[in-house]
N, C-alpha and C positions, 0 to 999 in steps of 0.2 A: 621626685618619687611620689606615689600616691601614698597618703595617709590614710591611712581607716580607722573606724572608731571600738572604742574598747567597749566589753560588756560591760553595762553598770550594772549591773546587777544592781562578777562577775563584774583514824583520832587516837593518839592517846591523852587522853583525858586527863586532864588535870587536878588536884584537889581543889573545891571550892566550898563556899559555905552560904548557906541559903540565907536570908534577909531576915534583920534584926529589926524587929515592930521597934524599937526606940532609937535606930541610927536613923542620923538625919545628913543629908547631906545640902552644903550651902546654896544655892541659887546666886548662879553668876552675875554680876553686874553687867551693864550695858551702856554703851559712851554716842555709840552714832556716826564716829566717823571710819570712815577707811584711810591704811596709810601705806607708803611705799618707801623701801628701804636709800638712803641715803647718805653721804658720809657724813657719820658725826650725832646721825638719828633715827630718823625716821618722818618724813615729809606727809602730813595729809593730805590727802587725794579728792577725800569727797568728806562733805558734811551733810547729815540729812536734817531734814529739818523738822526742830519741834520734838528735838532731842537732848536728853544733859552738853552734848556738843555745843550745838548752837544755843541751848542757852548760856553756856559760859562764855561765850565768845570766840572757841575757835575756830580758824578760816580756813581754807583750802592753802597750799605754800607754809602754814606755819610747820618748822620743822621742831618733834620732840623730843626734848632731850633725859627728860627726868620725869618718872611719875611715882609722887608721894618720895620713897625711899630707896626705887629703887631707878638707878639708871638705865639708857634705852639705845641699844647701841644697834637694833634690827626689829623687824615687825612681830616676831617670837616675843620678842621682850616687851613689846605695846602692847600685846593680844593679852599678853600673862598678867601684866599689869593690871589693866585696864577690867578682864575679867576679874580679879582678885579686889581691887579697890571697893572701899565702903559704900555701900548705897546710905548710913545713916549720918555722915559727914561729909561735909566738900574734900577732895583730895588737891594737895596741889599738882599744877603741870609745867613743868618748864620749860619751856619754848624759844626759839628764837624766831623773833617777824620780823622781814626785811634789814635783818643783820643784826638788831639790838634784841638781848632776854629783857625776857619777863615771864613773870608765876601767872597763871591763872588758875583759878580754884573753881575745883571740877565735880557735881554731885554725881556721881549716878546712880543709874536707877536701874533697879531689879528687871532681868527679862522678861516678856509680858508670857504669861501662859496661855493654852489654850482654855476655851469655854466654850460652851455649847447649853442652849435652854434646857435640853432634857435629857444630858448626860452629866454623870459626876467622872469628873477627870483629876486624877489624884498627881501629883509629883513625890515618887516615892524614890529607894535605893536597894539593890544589892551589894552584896560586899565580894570580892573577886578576888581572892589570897589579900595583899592586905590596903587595898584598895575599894572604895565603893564608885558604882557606876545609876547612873540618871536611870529610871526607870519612868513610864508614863504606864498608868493602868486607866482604862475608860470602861465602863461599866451604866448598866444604868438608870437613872436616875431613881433614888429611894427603892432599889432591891432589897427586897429580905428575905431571900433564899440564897443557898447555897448555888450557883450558875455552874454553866458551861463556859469553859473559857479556851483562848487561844493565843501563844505564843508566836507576833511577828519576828521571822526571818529575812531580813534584807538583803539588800547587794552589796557589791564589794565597794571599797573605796573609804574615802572621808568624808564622809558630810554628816550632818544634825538631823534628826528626827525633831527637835526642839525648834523650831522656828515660827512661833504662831502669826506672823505676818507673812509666809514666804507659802505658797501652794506645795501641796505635799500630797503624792496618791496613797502615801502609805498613814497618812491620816485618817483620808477617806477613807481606806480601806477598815482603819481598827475603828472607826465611828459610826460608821455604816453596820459592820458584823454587833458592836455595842448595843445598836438600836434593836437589833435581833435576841438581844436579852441575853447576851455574853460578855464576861471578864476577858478586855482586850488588855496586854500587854506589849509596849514597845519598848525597845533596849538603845541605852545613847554609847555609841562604842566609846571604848576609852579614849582619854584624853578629848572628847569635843565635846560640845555645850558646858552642861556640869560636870561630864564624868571626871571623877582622877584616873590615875595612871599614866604609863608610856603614849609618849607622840603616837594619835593612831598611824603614820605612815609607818611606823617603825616594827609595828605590832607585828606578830606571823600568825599564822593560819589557825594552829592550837589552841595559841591567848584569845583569840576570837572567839574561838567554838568554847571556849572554857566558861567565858561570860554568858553566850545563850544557854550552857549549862546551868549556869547557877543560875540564871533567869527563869527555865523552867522547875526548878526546884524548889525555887520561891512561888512561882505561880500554882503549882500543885498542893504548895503547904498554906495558899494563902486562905482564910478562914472565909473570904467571900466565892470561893471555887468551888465545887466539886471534884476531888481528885480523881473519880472514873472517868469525866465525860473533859479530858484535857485534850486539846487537840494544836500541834505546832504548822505553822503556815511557813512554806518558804520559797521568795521571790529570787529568781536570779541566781546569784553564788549563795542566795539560802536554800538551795536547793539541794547543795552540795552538801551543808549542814545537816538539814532535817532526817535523813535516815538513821544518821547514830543517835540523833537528840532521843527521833522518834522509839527505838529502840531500849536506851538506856533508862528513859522514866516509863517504858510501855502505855504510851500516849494512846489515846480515843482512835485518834487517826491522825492523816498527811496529809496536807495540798501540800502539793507543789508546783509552783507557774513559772514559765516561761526561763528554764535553766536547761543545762547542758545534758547531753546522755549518751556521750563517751567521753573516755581520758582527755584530760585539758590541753595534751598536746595535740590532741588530734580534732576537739573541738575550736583551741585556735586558728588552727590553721583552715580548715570548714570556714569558721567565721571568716579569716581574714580573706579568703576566694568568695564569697558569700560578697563583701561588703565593695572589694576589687570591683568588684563584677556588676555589681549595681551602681557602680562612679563612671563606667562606659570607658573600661580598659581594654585594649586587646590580649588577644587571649595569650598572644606571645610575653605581653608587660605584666601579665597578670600571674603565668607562669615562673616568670624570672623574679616577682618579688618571693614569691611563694616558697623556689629555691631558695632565696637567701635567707627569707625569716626564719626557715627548718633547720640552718645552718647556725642560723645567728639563738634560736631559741634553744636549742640544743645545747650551745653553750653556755648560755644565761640558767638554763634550770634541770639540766639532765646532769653536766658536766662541772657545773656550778660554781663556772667560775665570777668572780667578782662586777659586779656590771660595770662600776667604775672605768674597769681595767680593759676590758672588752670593750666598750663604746669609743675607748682612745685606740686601741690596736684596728678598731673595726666600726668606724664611724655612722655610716647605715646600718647598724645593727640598732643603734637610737631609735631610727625610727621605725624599727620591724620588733622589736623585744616591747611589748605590752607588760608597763608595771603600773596596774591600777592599784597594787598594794609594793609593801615589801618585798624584797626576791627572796628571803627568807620564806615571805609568806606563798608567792608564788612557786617555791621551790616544793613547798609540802603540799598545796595544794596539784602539783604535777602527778603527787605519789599515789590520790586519791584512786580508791579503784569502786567505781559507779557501780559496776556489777555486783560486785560483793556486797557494795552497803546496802544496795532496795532488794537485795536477792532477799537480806535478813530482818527484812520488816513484815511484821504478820500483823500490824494495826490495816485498817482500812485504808487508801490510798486512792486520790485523786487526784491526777495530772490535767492543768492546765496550758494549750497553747492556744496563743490570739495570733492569727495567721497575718499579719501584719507585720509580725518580728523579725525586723532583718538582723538581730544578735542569738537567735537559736532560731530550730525547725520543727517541724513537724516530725520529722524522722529523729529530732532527737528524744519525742516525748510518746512515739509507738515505740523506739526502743528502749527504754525508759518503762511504760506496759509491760512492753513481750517477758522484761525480764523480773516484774513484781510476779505477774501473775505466773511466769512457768516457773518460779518457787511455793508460790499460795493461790492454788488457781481460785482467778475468778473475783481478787482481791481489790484489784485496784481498776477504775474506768480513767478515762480521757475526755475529758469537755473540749473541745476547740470550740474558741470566739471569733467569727465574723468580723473584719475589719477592724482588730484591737493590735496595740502594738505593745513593747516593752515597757514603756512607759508610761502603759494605763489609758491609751488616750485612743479614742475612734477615731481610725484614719485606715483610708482604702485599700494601701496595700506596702507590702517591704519597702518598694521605691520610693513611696510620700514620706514615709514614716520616715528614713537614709536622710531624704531631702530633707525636711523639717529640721532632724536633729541637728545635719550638716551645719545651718544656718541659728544656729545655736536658740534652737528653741523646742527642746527635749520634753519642758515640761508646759503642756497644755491641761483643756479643760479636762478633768477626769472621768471616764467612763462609768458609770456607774452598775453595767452589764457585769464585772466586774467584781461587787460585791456581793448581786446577787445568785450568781454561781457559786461561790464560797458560801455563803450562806444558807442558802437552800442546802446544800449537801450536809455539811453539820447542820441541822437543824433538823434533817431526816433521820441524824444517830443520837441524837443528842436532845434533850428537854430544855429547848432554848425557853420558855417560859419561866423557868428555874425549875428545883427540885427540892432537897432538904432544907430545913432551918437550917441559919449560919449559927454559928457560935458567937455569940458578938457579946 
């Protein structure tokens, strides 16, 4: 059966509470190696080099059994560990090599952050009910006014915004709008990097949007911002986000790039004919998955039943039911209704598609238009970019962009076309040079 690829992107509101200038939240530690579950530990995989790892001596094959205090019975419990353990003392590691233990005593060392010469990039927190979550604010360098700022909205899924060795276009992105004399904010979903809270796979769709709540609520109250000229950004399944965010704090304005614009059942299934169709299926194979996924997703998030339970009654349904998140989560994002949320946004509004995206269209983002402006006429425009794909990245067209990803190489050099269509447009509503004294 043919595989396709998922969007990476891609309300009732929850109470939350905007960010306390004196919570601090830890800075995770950093070890260096990768490991893979095994009986009795957990086996390391890979050691990089010119890391706490290799310099305590651990090798590839050593299997873990104990770190500091607490025992290691899968890679959950290495990962929790190993982030939690002291950067100001050695920890021990208990290991076994080639069948005999032994301790090795392990320093690590604090995650490196980002820097940049003529941005101040701050590592701050929110607090999320009764949890705090990683924040990155990028700003720049010796501002003394009150700025313009903007709230990144991401895609769906798990990963880190926090990775200052690992290339990231949504760095680019908030570094680039920085240099334009705006308070950027990015949010580290719960439970990865430093956030606390719930496993993010575990997370649903709410707890998600709850966090970018309180994210823009701390960015609007923060004393380097101007709370008129706020403006929220969102990529992908932040796309899905930004209307009620934008709504709820009556934000400056909206970008939104490269997301959906109909219901997610019916944007799945788009995509997955979209994706069929550019792997060179016939149109009889491409039909017949098509049936089954409507069948099989049907049951996963209309009918809700357990996917567990379904995957065993209905074994092809694994590979047709798309869970880039929780089925919780994808259950409530099923419910979203796209119409209603941009019908009710009366901020400014700017859609983004880079015609290179083979995970949305161009018809999702005139209908997306047709339906801001036949509520506010006149409200919202459409930028399309020449040979830009999901990913941020210049490439010719759907097909390359398919290919590229297919061969697991998603994230290339970043466009920087990119950042200056966001920017230019906030900076046409907005006094990106700053505006009032801050209160400092």
């Amino acid at each position: 059966m043919i595989k396709y690829l998922a969007a990476a992107c891609a309300f009732a509101l929850m109470p939350i509470a905007v960010a306390d200038a004196q919570q601090t939240l830890p800075r995770r530690s950093v070890l260096g190696a990768s490991a893979a579950n095994v009986e009795g530990g957990v086996q390391i995989s890979q050691v990089r080099d010119d890391t706490p790892a290799s310099r305590a001596g651990l090798a590839m094959g050593d299997v873990v059994t104990r770190i500091g205090d607490q025992t290691i019975a899968n890679t959950r419990d290495f990962v929790t560990a190993a982030r939690g353990a002291s950067t100001s003392h050695a920890t021990p590691f208990t290991i076994t090599r080639a069948g005999a233990p032994r301790t090795l005593q392990v320093r690590l060392a604090e995650a490196p952050r980002e820097q940049s010469p003529d941005l101040s990039i701050t590592y701050e927190s929110i607090r999320v009910g009764d949890t705090l979550r990683r924040t990155i604010v990028t700003t720049p360098r010796g501002a003394r006014h009150r700025r313009p700022a903007m709230l990144l909205v991401g895609g769906i899924g798990c990963y880190s915004i926090d990775d200052a060795n690992a290339p990231d276009p949504y760095r680019n992105v908030a570094h680039d709008i920085a240099r334009r004399g705006l308070v950027v904010m990015r949010v580290e979903k719960s439970g990865m990097g430093d956030s606390q809270g719930a496993a993010c796979a575990t997370v649903d769709f709410e707890a998600e949007h709850a966090a970018y709540d309180a994210a823009l609520a701390a960015l609007r109250a923060d004393r380097r911002v101007d709370p008129t000229q706020v403006f929220v950004f969102g990529h992908s399944i932040g796309v899905v986000h930004a209307p009620a965010l934008a709504q709820r704090h009556r934000t400056a304005g909206v970008i939104a790039a490269d997301g959906a614009g109909v219901t997610w059942m019916e944007y799945d299934l788009i995509n997955t004919r979209r994706q069929i169709e550019l792997s060179g299926a016939s149109p009889a194979e491409t039909d017949a998955i098509l049936i089954a996924k409507a069948h099989c997703a049907s049951r996963a998030f209309l009918a809700r039943e357990p996917v567990e339970q379904l995957f065993t009654e209905r074994p092809e349904c694994a590979e047709l039911v798309t869970l880039p998140a929780s089925q919780a989560y994808m259950i409530q994002l099923t419910e979203r209704n796209p119409g209603a949320d941009w019908s009710a946004v009366s901020a400014p509004i700017l859609f983004i598609y880079g015609d290179s995206d083979f995970l949305t269209s161009a018809a999702d983002h005139e209908r997306l238009l047709a339906v801001a402006n036949a509520a506010h006429p006149g409200n919202a425009t459409l930028s399309t970019i020449e040979d830009f794909d999901h990913y941020m990245v210049r490439t010719e067209s759907q097909a390359s962009s398919f290919a590229r990803v297919g061969a697991g190489q998603a994230v290339a050099a970043y466009d920087p076309r990119f950042s200056q269509v966001v920017s230019d447009w906030i900076c046409a509503r907005a006094a990106c040079a700053g505006v009032q004294t801050a209160n400092r």
